[in-house]
N, C-alpha and C positions, 0 to 999 in steps of 0.2 A: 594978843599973845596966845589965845589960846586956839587961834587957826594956827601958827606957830607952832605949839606945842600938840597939837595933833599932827602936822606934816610932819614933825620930827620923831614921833611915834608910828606912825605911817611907814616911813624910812627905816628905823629901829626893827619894826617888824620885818622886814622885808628884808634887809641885811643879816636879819637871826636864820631864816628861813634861809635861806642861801648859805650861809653858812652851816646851819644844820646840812644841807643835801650836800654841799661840798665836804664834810666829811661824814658822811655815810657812806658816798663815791668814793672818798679814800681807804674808809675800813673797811667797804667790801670789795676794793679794787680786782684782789685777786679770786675772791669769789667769781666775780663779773666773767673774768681772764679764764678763768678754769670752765666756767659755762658754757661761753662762746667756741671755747677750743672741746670742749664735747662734743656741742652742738657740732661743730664742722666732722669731727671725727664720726659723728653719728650718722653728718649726709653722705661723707665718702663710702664708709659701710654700708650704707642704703643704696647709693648707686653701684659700688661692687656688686652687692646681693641681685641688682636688679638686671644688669649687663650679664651674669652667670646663670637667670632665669632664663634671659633672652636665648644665650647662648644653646642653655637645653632645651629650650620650648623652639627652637627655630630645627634642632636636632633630633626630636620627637617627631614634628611637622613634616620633615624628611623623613622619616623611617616612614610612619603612617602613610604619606605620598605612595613612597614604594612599592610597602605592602598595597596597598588600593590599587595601584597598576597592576602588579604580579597577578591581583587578586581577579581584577577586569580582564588580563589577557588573556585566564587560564577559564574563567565564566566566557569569553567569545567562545576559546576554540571548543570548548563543550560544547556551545547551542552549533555552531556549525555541525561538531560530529551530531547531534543530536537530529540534525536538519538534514544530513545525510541519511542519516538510519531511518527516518521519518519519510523519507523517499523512497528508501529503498523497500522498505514494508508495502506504501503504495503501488511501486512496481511490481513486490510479491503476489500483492492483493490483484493486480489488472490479469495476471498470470493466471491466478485462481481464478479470474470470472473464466479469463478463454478458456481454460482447462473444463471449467463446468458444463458451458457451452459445447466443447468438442466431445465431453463424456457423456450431455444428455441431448444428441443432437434434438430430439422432440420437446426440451425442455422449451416452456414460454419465454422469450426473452426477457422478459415483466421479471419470471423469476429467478432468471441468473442476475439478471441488478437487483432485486431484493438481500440476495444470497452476498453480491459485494457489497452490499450499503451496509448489510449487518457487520461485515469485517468489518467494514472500516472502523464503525461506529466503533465497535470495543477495539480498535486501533486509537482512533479518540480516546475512547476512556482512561487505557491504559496509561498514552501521552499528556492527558488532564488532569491523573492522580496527584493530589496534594500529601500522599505520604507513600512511605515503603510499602507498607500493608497491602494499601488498595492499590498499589503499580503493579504488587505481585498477585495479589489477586483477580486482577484484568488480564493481566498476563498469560494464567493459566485458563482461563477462559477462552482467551484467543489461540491459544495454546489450542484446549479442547476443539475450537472452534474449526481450525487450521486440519487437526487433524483428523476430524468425521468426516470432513468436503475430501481428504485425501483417500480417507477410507471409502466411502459411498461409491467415489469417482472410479477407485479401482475395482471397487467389488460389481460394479455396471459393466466397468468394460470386458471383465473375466466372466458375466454372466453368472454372476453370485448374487444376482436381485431380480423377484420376479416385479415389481414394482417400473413405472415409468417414469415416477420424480423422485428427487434424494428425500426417502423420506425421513432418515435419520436427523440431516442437516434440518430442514423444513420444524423437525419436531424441535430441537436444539434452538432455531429460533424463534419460536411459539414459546418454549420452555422460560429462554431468557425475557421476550416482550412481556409473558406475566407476570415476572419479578420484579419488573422494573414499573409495573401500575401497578401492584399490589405490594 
């Protein structure tokens, strides 16, 4: 009997247990009901939200695109004019040597390409500056530089110099090699 009377306590328990969760399930049916229907309203909101993120983040993506072309087409055609003007200074400069050559016919050849090596160079400089300042500052150098060989060269051939080398140019760039070691 009392194996008996244990299964049947066994069972008791087990039918109270069930019966307690079968109505807890009832009393909070619509608890349940109202959570779940949150729940769904909360993923549809979520994927709204996330489909209208898409939407502007795919539309940001494009602008950005855009700009970044505009921005690449407009940096080409600079370096090209830049690549042009950078020529055409070199063909300035090839001008300057002849010109130096045909105004000092007795000059050494040694020193009409010393006289374009230094263009160039502050031609360089000018083209390597990392800011306004020293662009403009090379600038006016080469500037200076450009126009003493034009000055020297004229005042040679009018017989305004007792001298047989440009000495002004020559001093100009003496002047600049010891600024640039000291």
């Amino acid at each position: 009997m009392t194996i008996k009377h244990w299964v049947l306590k066994a069972v008791n328990l087990l039918h109270t247990i069930k019966d307690e969760k079968l109505h807890w399930q009832t009393n909070n049916q619509a608890r349940q009901l109202q959570l779940k229907h949150a729940r769904i309203l909360a993923e549809n909101q979520l994927a709204d939200e996330l489909k209208k993120k898409s939407v502007q983040l795919e539309h940001d993506i494009s602008l950005l695109q855009t700009q970044q072309t505009t921005e690449l087409a407009l940096l080409k055609i600079k370096c090209k004019q830049d690549i042009k003007d950078y020529q055409q200074y070199l063909v300035a400069l090839d001008k300057l040597k002849d010109s130096i050559k045909n105004s000092y016919p007795q000059l050494p050849e040694a020193v009409a390409f010393t006289i374009h090596h230094h263009a160039k160079q502050l031609l360089n400089r000018l083209w390597e500056a990392d800011s306004f300042e020293n662009k403009m500052r090379h600038e006016m150098q080469l500037i200076q530089f450009m126009t003493t060989v034009h000055e020297d060269a004229s005042a040679y051939l009018q017989g305004k110099t007792q001298g047989e080398l440009p000495e002004r140019i020559l001093s100009l760039i003496q002047s600049s090699s010891q600024s640039i070691l000291f």
